[in-house]
C-alpha positions, 0 to 999 in steps of 0.5 A: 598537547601532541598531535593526536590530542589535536587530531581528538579535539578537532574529530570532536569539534566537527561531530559538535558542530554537526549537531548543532546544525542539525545535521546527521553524520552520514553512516547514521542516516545510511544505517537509518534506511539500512534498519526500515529497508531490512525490517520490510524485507523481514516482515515478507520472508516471514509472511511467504512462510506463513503463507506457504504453511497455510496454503499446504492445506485444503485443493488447489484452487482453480486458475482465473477463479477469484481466489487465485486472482484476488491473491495476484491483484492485491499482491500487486496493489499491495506493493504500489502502497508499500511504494507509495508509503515509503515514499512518503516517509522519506519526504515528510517530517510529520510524526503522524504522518510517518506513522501511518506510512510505516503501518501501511509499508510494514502492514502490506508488506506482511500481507503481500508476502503472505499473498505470494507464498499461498500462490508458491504452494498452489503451484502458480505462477504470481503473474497471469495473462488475464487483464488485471481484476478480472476475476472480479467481473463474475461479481458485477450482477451478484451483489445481493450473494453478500450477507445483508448487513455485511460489510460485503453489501456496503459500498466503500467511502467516498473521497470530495471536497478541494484538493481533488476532483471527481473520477470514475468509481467514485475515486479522486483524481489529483488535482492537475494530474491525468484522470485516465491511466496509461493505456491498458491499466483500465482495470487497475486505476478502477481498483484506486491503482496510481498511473506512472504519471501519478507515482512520478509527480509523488516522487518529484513533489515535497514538503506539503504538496508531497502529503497532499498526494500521497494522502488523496492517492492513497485514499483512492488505493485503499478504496480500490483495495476495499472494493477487491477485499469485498468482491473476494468475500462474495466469490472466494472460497478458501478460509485463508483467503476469505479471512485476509479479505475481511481483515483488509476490509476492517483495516483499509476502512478505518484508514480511509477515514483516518487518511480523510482526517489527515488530508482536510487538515492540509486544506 
C-alpha cells in the first residue's frame, strides 16, 4: 500500500469513528448555523422591503401616535423573541420544541423587518425618547372603542400552576428569578419583555431548566405581545398596521396555548 492509500485510509477511519460516536465534524456544524444564521437575515431583508413598499402609501402618520409607537415597541419586542428563540433552539434536542423556536425566530424576524421599513418610508427614526409603550396609555380608559366580540375586547390568556409564580398583568414571573425589571423597564416587562437577569439565567441554563424558562418566558412575551396587537386595533389607523396587529393576535394567541401545552408537559 503507498502512503497516500494510508494516508486515505486512516482520513476514512477518523470520519468512521466520528460517526459513530455521534459526533459532527466541525465545518458541518458551522455550516449548520452558518444556513439559520442567514436564512434569518433573508426572511428581514425581504420583510424591510415589503415593508418600505407598503408604507409608500397613504400620510405619514403622526410621531407618538400608535401607529408610529406600535411599529417601534413590537420591533423591539419582537427581537427579544427572535433572542430568546434562537436561544432555545441551540440548547434543547426536542423536535417540537425547536420547531416552534424556528417558526417564532423566522416569524418575527419577517414581522420585525417588516416594522423597520414601514418607519424608513415614513421617515422616522426606529427609536424615540418616549418611555417604551407609551402611546398605548391613550387606551387605558377606552376599551369599550373594541368591537363587541372581538378579539380586541377580549383579554390575553393567563399563565398558573408550578413553575411560576404570580406578577403584575397577569404575567409570570420565573421561578427564583426577579419579579421587577431593571430600573426603567416598567414599561416593557408590563408587555411580557424578559429583564437582563431573565435573558441571562436563559443563556446559562440547559437541558430541562433551560425549556422551562424559555416556555414561561415566552409565554409571558406573547401575552405582552397580544396586549400591544390588541391596543394597536383600538388606536391605529394605518390599514397595514391594523392588519399585522390582527394577525399577531390570531397567532401569538394560539401559541400561548400551544406554549402552555409544552410547558405542563416539563412539570
Amino acid at each position: 500500500m503507498t502512503v497516500s492509500e494510508e494516508a486515505g485510509t486512516d482520513a476514512v477511519a477518523n470520519v468512521s469513528a466520528a460517526t459513530a460516536y455521534g459526533s459532527r465534524p466541525p465545518v458541518l456544524t458551522r455550516r449548520i448555523m452558518l444556513v439559520g444564521a442567514l436564512v434569518v437575515l433573508v426572511f428581514v431583508a425581504l420583510a424591510g422591503f415589503a415593508g418600505y413598499q407598503v408604507g409608500r402609501s397613504g400620510d405619514v402618520p403622526d410621531e407618538g401616535g400608535a401607529d408610529v409607537g406600535f411599529a417601534r415597541d413590537m420591533q423591539t419586542h419582537h427581537n427579544q423573541a427572535v433572542h430568546m428563540a434562537l436561544t432555545i433552539r441551540d440548547k434543547t434536542s426536542d423536535p417540537t420544541l425547536r420547531a416552534v423556536a424556528y417558526d417564532i425566530a423566522t416569524s418575527q424576524s419577517q414581522q420585525a423587518g417588516q416594522l423597520y421599513g414601514w418607519l424608513a418610508h415614513w421617515g422616522l427614526p426606529a427609536t424615540s425618547s418616549d418611555r417604551p409603550m407609551a402611546w398605548m396609555s391613550a387606551g387605558q380608559h377606552l376599551p369599550e372603542d373594541a368591537p363587541a366580540g372581538s378579539s380586541a375586547a377580549s383579554s390575553p390568556p393567563t399563565v398558573g400552576g408550578a413553575g411560576a409564580t404570580g406578577s403584575q398583568d397577569g404575567m409570570p414571573a420565573m421561578s427564583g428569578m426577579p419579579e421587577k425589571p431593571a430600573s426603567g423597564q416598567s414599561g416593557e416587562m408590563s408587555m411580557g419583555m424578559a429583564t437582563t437577569e431573565q435573558l441571562k439565567s436563559l443563556q446559562r441554563a440547559t437541558g430541562l431548566q433551560a425549556e422551562r424558562q424559555f416556555l414561561t418566558l415566552m409565554i409571558a412575551h406573547h401575552q405582552g405581545g397580544v396586549q400591544m396587537a390588541r391596543a394597536a386595533l383600538r388606536l391605529a389607523t394605518k390599514p397595514e398596521v391594523l392588519t399585522l396587529a390582527r394577525a399577531i393576535d390570531t397567532a401569538q394567541t394560539a401559541e400561548i396555548a400551544q406554549l402552555q401545552q409544552l410547558l405542563e408537559a416539563r412539570r
